[in-house]
N, C-alpha and C positions, 0 to 999 in steps of 0.2 A: 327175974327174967323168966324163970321156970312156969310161973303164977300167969304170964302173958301166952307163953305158950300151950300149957294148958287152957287155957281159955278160948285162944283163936281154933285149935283144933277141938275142941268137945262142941263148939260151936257151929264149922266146919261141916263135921262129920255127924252130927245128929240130926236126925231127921227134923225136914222144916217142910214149907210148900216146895221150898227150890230143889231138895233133893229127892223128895218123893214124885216132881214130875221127871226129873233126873232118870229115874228111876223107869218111870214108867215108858221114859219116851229110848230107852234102853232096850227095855220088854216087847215093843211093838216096832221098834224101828232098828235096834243095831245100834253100837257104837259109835260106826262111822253116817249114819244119817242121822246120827242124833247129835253130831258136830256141832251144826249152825244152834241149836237149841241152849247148846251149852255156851256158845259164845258169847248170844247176847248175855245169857246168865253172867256171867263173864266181865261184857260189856256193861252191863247195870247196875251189876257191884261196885265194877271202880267208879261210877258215874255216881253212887249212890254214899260210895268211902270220900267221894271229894266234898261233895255236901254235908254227910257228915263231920268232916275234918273241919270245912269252912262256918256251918253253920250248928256247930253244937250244942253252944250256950240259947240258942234260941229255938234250936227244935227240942231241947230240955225246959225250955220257960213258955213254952206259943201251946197251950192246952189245944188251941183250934185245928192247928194243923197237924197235930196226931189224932184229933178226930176226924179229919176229912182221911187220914190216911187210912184210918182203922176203917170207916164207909169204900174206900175204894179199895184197899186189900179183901176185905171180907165179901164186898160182892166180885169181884176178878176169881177168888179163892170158890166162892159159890158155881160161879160160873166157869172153871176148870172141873172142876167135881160133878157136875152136870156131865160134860164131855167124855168123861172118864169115864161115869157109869153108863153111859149108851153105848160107847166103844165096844167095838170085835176084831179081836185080830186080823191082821191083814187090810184093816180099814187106815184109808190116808186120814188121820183124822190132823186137823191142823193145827188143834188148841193146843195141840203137845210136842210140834217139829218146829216152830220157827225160829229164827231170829228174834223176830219181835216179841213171841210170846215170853221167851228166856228174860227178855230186856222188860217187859212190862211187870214180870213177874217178880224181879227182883226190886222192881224202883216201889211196887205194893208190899215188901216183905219188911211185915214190922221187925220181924227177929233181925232181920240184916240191918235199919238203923240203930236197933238196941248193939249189935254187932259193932259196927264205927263207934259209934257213940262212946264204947265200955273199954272198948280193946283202944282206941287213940288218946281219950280223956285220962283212963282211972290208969294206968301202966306205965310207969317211969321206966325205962330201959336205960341201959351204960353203953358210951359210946355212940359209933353209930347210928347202932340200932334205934335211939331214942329219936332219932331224927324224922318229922312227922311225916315225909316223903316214902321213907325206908318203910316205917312203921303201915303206912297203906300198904305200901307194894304189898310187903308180906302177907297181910291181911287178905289183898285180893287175890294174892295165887293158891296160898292154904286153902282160903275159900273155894275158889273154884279147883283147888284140886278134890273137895267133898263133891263137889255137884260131879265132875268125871267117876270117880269115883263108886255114886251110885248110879251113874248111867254103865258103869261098867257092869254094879251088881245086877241091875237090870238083864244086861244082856246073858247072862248067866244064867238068868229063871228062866229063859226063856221060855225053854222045853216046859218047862212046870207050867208059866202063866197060861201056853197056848191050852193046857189041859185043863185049869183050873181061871179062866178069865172071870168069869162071872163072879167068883167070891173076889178074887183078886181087885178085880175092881171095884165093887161093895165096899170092900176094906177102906182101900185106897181112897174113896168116895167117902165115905166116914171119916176118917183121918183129916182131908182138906174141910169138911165141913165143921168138924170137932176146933182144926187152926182157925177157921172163919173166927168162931163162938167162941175161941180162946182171948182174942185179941182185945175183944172188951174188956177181960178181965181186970 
């Protein structure tokens, strides 16, 4: 059980797309307007843990449709990283406050099907907890308690990002481009 839990939390809480826009959208917007952001996140995890619950053995055997996912995550991931690096504080910028973006960005995150996929297939749990219902929920709150999390850390730098935007975003821009280019692998 211990092997499950470590698993869903280094998963969680290590940086992906989802928590690096987390993150940013912490940095330029605050906590509480980075709410809606975090819900869809939220919103497209669980939408994302039922498809993978429902359809595991075949998004493990359909080569096709992790390529079409790896084509639509890597350009969604291009094109957040684009946003990010023209970004200036104080700018509404949209790619990083929605609903929807949270919710698009998770249903593109290869890491988060490898997430369902690994965490409900490979982990025999006792009790309860084995029960594949239980085993989402958890899934999807750990989860998004990482994305809160680093929209928290976010909000934190703030002071730092507003001084230093420009590397910050650089970084940041590097990073999602780096996950773009990682996903082929």
């Amino acid at each position: 059980m211990s092997a499950f839990f470590i698993f869903v939390f280094v998963m969680s809480f290590t940086p992906g797309p989802n928590t690096m826009m987390a993150m940013v959208s912490g940095q330029q917007r605050g906590f509480r307007s980075s709410l809606r952001l975090n819900l869809g996140m939220l919103f497209g995890m669980g939408f994302m843990g039922l498809m993978g619950a429902l359809f595991a053995h075949w998004l493990q055997s359909t080569p096709t449709f992790l390529t079409v996912m790896k084509i639509v995550g890597s350009a969604y991931l291009m094109y957040l990283a684009y946003h990010i690096f023209i970004s200036k504080p104080g700018e509404a910028n949209n790619s990083t406050g929605g609903f929807r973006t949270g919710m698009l960005l998770q249903l593109t995150n290869i890491k988060g099907y490898l997430y369902f996929i690994t965490g409900l297939g490979a982990f025999s749990l006792t009790g309860v907890l084995n029960n594949m219902p239980v085993k989402w929920l958890m899934m999807v709150l750990i989860g998004s308690l990482g994305t809160f999390a680093w929209t928290v850390c976010g909000q934190m730098m703030s002071k730092f990002y507003h001084q230093y935007y420009r590397v910050f975003n650089t970084v940041i821009t590097l990073l999602l481009a780096f996950a773009a280019v990682d996903l082929w692998r």
